[in-house]
C-alpha positions in Angstrom: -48.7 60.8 -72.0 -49.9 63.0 -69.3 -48.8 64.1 -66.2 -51.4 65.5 -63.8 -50.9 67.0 -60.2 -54.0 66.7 -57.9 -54.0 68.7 -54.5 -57.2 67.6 -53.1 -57.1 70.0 -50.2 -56.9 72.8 -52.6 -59.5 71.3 -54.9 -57.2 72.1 -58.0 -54.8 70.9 -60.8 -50.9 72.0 -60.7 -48.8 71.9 -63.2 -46.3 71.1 -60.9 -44.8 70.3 -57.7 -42.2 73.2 -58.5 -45.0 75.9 -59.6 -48.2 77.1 -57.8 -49.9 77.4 -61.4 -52.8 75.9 -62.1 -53.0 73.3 -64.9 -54.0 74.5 -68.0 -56.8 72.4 -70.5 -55.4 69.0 -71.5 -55.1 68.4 -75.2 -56.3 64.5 -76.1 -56.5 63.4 -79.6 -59.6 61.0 -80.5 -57.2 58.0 -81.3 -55.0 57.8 -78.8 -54.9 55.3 -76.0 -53.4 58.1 -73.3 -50.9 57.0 -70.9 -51.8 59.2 -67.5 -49.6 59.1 -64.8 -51.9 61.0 -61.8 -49.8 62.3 -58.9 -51.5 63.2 -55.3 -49.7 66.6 -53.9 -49.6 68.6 -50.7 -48.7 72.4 -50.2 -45.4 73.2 -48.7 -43.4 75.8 -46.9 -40.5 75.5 -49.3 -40.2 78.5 -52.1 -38.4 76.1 -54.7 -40.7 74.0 -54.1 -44.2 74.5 -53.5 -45.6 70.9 -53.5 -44.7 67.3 -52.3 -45.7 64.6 -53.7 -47.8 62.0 -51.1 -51.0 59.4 -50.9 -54.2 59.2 -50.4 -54.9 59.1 -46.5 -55.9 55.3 -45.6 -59.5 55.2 -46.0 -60.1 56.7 -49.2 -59.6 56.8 -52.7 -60.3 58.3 -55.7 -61.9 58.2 -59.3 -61.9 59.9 -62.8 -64.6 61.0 -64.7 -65.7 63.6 -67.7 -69.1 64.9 -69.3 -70.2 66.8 -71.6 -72.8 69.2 -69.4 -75.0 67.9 -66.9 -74.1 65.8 -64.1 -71.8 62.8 -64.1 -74.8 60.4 -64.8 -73.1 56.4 -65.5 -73.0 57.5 -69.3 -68.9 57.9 -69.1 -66.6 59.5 -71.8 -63.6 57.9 -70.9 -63.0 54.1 -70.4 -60.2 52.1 -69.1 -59.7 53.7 -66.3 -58.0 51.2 -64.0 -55.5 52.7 -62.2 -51.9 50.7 -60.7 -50.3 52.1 -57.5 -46.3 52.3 -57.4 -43.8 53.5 -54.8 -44.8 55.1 -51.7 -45.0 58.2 -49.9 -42.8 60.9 -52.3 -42.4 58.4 -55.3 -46.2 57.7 -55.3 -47.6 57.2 -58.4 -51.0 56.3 -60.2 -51.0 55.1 -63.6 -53.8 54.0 -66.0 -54.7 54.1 -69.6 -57.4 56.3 -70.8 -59.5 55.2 -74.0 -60.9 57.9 -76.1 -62.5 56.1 -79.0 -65.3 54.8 -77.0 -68.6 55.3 -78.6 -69.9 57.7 -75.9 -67.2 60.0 -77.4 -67.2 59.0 -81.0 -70.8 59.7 -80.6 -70.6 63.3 -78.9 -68.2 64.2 -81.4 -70.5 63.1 -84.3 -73.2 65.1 -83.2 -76.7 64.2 -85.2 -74.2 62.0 -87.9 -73.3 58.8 -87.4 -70.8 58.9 -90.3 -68.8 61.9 -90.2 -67.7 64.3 -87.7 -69.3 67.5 -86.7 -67.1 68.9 -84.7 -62.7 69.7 -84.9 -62.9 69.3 -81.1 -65.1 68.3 -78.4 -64.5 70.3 -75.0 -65.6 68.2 -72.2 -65.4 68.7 -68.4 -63.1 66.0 -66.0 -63.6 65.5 -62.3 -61.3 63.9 -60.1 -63.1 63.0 -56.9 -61.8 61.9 -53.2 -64.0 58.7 -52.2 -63.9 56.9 -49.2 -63.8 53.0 -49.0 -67.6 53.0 -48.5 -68.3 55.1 -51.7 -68.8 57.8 -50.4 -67.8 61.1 -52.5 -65.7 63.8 -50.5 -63.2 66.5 -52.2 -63.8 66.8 -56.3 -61.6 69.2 -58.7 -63.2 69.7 -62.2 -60.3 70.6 -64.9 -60.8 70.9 -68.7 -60.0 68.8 -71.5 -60.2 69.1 -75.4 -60.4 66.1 -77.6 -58.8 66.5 -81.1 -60.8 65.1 -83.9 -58.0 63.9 -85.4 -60.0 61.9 -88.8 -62.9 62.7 -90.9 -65.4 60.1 -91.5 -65.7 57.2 -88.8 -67.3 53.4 -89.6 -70.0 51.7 -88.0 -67.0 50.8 -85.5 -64.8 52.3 -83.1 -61.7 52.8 -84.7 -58.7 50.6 -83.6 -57.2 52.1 -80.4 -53.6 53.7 -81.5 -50.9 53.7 -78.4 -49.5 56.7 -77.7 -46.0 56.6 -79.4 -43.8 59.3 -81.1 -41.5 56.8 -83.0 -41.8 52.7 -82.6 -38.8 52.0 -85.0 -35.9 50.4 -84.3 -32.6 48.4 -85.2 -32.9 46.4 -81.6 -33.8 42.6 -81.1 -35.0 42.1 -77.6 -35.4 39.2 -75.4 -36.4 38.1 -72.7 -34.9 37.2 -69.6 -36.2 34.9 -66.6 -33.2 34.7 -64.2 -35.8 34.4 -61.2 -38.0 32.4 -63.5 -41.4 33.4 -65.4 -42.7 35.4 -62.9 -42.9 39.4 -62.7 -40.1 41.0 -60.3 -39.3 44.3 -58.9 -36.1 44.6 -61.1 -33.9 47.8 -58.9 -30.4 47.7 -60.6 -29.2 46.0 -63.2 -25.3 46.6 -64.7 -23.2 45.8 -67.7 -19.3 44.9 -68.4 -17.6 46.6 -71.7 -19.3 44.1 -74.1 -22.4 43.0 -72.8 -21.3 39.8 -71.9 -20.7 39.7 -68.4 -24.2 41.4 -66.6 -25.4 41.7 -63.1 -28.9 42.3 -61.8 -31.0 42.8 -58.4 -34.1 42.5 -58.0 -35.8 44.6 -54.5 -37.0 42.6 -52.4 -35.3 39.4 -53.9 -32.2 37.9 -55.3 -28.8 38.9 -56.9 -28.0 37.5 -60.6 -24.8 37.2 -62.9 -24.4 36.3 -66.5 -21.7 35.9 -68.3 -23.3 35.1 -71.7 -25.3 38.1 -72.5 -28.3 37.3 -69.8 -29.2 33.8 -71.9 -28.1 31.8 -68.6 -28.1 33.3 -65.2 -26.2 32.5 -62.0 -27.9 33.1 -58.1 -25.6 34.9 -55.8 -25.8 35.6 -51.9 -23.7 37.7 -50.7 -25.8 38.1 -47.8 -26.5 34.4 -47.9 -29.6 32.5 -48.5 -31.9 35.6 -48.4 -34.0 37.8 -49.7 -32.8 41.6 -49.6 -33.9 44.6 -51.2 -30.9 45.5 -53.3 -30.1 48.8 -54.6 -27.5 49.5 -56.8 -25.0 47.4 -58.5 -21.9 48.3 -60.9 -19.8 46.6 -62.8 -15.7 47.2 -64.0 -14.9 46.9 -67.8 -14.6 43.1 -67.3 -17.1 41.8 -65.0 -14.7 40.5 -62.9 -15.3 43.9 -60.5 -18.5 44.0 -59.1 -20.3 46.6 -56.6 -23.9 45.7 -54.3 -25.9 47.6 -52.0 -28.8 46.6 -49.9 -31.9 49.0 -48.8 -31.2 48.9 -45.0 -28.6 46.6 -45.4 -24.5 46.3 -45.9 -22.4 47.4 -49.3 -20.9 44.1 -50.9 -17.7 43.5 -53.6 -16.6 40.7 -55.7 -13.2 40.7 -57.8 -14.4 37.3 -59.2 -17.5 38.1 -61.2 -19.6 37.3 -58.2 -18.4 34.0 -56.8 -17.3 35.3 -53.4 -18.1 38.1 -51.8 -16.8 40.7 -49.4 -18.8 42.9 -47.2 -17.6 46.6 -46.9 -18.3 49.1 -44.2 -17.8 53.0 -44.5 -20.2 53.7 -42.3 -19.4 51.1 -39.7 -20.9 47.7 -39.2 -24.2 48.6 -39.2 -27.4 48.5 -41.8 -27.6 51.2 -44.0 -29.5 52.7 -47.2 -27.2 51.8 -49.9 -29.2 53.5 -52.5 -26.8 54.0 -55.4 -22.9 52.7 -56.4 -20.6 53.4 -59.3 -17.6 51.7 -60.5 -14.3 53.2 -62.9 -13.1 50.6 -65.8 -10.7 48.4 -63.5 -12.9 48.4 -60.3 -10.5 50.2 -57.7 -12.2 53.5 -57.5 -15.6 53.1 -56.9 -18.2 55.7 -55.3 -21.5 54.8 -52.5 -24.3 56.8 -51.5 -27.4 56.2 -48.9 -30.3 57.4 -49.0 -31.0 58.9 -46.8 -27.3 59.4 -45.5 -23.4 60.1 -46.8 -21.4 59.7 -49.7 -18.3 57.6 -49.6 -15.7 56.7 -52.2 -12.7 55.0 -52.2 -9.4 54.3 -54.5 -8.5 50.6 -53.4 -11.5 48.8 -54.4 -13.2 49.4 -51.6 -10.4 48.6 -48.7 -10.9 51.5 -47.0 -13.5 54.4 -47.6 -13.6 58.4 -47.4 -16.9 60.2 -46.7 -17.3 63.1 -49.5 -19.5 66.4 -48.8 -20.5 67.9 -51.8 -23.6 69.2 -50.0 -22.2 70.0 -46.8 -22.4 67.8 -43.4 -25.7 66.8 -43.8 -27.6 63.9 -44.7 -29.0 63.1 -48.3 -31.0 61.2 -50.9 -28.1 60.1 -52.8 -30.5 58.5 -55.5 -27.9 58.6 -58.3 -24.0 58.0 -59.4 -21.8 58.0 -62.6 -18.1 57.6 -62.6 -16.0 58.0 -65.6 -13.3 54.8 -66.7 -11.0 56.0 -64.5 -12.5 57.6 -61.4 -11.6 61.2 -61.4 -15.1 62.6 -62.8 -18.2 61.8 -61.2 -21.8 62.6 -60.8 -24.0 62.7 -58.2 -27.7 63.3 -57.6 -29.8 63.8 -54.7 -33.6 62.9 -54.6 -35.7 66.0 -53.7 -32.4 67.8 -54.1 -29.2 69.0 -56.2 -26.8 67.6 -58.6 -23.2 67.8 -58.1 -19.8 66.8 -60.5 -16.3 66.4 -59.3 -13.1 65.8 -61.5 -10.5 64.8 -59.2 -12.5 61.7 -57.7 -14.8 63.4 -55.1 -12.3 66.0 -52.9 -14.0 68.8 -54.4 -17.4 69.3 -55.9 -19.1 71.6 -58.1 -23.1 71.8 -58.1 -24.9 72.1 -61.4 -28.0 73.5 -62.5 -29.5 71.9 -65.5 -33.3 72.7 -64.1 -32.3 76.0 -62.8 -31.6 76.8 -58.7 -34.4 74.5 -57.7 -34.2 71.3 -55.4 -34.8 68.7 -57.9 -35.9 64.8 -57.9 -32.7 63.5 -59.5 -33.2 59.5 -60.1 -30.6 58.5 -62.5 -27.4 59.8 -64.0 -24.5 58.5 -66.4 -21.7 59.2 -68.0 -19.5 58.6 -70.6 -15.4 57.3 -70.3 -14.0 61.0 -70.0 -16.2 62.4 -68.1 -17.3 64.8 -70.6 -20.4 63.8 -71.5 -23.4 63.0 -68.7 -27.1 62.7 -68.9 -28.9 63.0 -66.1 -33.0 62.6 -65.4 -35.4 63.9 -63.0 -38.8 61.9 -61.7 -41.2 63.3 -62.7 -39.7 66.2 -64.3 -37.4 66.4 -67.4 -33.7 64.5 -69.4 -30.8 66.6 -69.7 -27.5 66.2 -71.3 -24.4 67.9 -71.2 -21.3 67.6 -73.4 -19.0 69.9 -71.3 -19.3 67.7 -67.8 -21.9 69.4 -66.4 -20.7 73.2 -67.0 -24.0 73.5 -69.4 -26.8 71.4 -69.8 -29.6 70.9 -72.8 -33.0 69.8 -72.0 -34.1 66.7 -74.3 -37.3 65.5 -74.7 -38.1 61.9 -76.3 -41.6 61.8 -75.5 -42.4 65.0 -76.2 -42.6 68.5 -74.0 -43.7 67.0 -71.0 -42.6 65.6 -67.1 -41.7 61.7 -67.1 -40.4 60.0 -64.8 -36.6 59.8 -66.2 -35.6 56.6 -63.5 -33.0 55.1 -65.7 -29.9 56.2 -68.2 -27.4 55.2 -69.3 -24.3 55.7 -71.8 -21.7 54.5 -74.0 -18.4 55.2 -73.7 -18.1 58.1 -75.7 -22.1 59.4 -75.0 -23.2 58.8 -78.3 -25.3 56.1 -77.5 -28.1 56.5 -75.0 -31.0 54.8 -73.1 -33.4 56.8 -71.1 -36.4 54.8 -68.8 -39.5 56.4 -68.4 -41.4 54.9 -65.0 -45.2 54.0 -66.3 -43.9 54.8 -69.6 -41.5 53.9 -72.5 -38.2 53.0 -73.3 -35.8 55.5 -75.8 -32.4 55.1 -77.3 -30.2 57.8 -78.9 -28.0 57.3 -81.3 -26.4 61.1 -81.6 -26.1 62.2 -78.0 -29.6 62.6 -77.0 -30.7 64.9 -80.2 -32.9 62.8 -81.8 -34.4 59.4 -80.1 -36.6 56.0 -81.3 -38.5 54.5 -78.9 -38.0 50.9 -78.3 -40.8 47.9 -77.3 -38.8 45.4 -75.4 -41.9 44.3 -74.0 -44.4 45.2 -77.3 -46.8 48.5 -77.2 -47.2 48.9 -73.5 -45.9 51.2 -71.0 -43.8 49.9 -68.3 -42.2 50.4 -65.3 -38.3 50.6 -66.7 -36.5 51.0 -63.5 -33.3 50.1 -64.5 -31.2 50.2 -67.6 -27.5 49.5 -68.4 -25.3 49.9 -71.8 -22.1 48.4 -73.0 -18.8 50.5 -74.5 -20.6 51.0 -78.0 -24.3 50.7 -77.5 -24.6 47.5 -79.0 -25.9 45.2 -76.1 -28.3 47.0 -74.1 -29.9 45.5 -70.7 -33.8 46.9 -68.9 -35.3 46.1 -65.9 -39.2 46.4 -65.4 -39.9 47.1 -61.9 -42.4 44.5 -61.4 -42.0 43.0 -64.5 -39.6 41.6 -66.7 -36.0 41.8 -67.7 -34.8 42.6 -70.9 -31.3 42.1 -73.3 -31.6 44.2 -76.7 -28.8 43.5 -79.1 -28.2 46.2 -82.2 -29.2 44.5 -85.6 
């Protein structure tokens, strides 16, 4: 997959948003469909740094071509260039599938031959371009890319596209699940008790759903009542009988009865807020709350009364992400388009970590094992660490290769063995030895998706994926 970092104003590539280095030539090979995830960037005053992500202004937008020489004449060398728009503002991003084995490039690469190839590699030339609404072309910034002959002698035929995958096997059965019924949702948070039994999952904008089979039959809840809301994140205790749900400019909301009645919380007061991210330990009485943008809170009587926590001072945050261990006393917590922090005696003091170096960084999700000891933590777009010392060092891992993903969703078992890592307009990957080696899994078949949301019994067994605006997902180990 690849990850490119357009600043229009500047009429170059990055290679990115934390580097003021200019992109270097993209390596393609001639089989591969290739997953590109385009991101639109601005300059910034801010040394860590030097770019933010944003949109095209309203009026325009944009296209991608390549050549050989010449001009960009309607004879195009890559196809399938339909691109999707997700998120807004900082989490904007464009996504399309780029097809290389077209015969406009099976047919450079051949040269005078029509049945072998000429060449190892074919350097070509690609333009992005700023257009507005009416056609017409504004800012363009050419970069270089090198296709990989990767076979000798080619049919007639274009050869059969081949998704871009590093491994596709994998001991999982999935199925699918239609709590909302068979129509594509925006699937924000989805949780699991011990065994995989007892699940909950929210969908933003939409509805809140139980199971307490394993996600075969589903149960609508309102909390709120008989409304949609945009809900954030949900938790669950080691039962399902504990449950935790926040709204996106709305209230925080517990259940001690696997979702049949529900009580509103207020740390912050009886007003709407951001309720972004929430964390449970194995029995439900300590659980953790963040906003974003806003404060932390946690408290130690199942959410009876509340204490606000400062790990990065009195200030508000992006408190995107939140792990507690089974009972409480270690956490984790990440701020978007910020830092990542770990406490061990249940939030009074914190500690920041550094997995990506002194840098603010877009921390989206985070987990953690039972003890504490063992965390993963992703950045979007950027890289998946691990730690097995909680949080004192860190290892980079890298399922999909050495590049940025968007690293939205993790999750663990209880003693971090077992992993599941969501990549945003990309794949799905499992570990099975603490994040050193990983399979890719195809809940949904050869495609990349949208995985928003994942969650993980005690063992790694019964796994559970939400496809922001898509489907929803129950693997079970075979």
């Amino acid at each position: 997959m690849a990850s490119i970092y357009w600043s229009y104003t500047e009429q170059k590539l990055i290679s990115s948003i934390y580097s003021k280095g200019t992109a270097s030539t993209y390596e393609w090979a001639l089989r591969d469909v290739v997953p590109v995830s385009l991101y639109i960037v601005e300059p910034q005053n801010v040394t860590t740094q030097p770019y933010i992500i944003t949109d095209i202004p309203a009026g325009f937008t944009f296209k991608m071509e390549a050549k050989q020489e010449g001009e960009f004449d309607g004879n195009p060398l890559l196809c399938g260039t339909d691109w999707v728009k997700t998120g807004t503002g900082i989490t904007t991003v464009y996504t399309t599938n780029i097809r290389l084995d077209n015969p406009n490039m099976v047919g450079a690469l051949e040269g005078d031959s029509s049945s072998s190839m000429n060449m190892d590699y074919l350097e070509i030339i690609g333009e992005l371009t700023r257009v507005t609404t009416e056609g017409e072309n504004c800012d363009s910034t050419q970069f270089d890319i090198k296709i990989i002959s990767d076979v000798i002698r080619l049919t007639d035929v274009c050869p059969v596209p081949v998704e871009y995958s590093s491994s596709s096997s994998s001991d999982f059965i999935w199925a699918e699940r239609t709590p909302a019924g068979d129509v594509d949702t925006n699937w924000w948070g989805v949780a699991s008790d011990s065994d995989g039994s007892n699940l909950i999952a929210g969908v933003s904008p939409g509805r809140l759903w139980t199971s307490d089979d394993s996600g075969a039959t589903w149960t609508e809840r309102r909390p709120a009542g008989d409304v949609g809301k945009f809900w954030g994140g949900v938790a669950s205790d080691s039962d399902g009988s504990n449950l935790i749900a926040g709204v996106e400019t709305g209230r925080l909301w517990t259940s001690t009865d696997s979702g049949v009645t529900w009580t509103e919380q207020r740390p912050a007061g009886a007003q709407d807020k951001y309720w972004e991210s929430v964390a449970s330990d194995s029995d439900g009485s300590h659980l953790i709350a963040g906003m974003s943008p806003g404060r932390l809170w946690t408290s130690a009587d199942s959410g009876v009364t509340w204490t606000e926590r400062r790990p990065a001072g009195d200030v508000d945050k992006n408190w995107h992400s939140l792990a507690s261990n089974s009972d409480g006393s270690h956490l984790i917590a990440g701020v978007y388009y910020g830092r990542l922090w770990t406490s061990a005696d249940s939030g009074v003091t914190w500690t920041e970590r550094r997995p990506a170096g002194d840098v603010d960084t877009n921390w989206w999700g985070v987990a953690s094992d039972s003890d504490g000891s063992n965390l993963i933590a992703g950045v979007s777009p950027g890289r998946l660490w691990t730690s097995d010392d909680s949080g004192a060092t860190w290892t980079e891992r890298r399922p999909a290769g050495d590049v940025d993903k968007n690293w939205r969703s993790v999750a663990s078992d209880s003693d971090g063995s077992n992993l599941i890592a969501g990549d945003y307009g990309g794949r799905l990957w499992t570990s099975t030895d603490s994040g050193v080696t990983w399979t890719e899994q195809r809940p949904a078949g050869a495609q990349d998706k949208y995985w928003e949301s994942v969650a993980s019994d005690s063992d790694g067994s019964h796994l559970i994926a939400g496809d922001y605006g898509g489907r929803l997902w129950t693997g079970e180990n075979n």
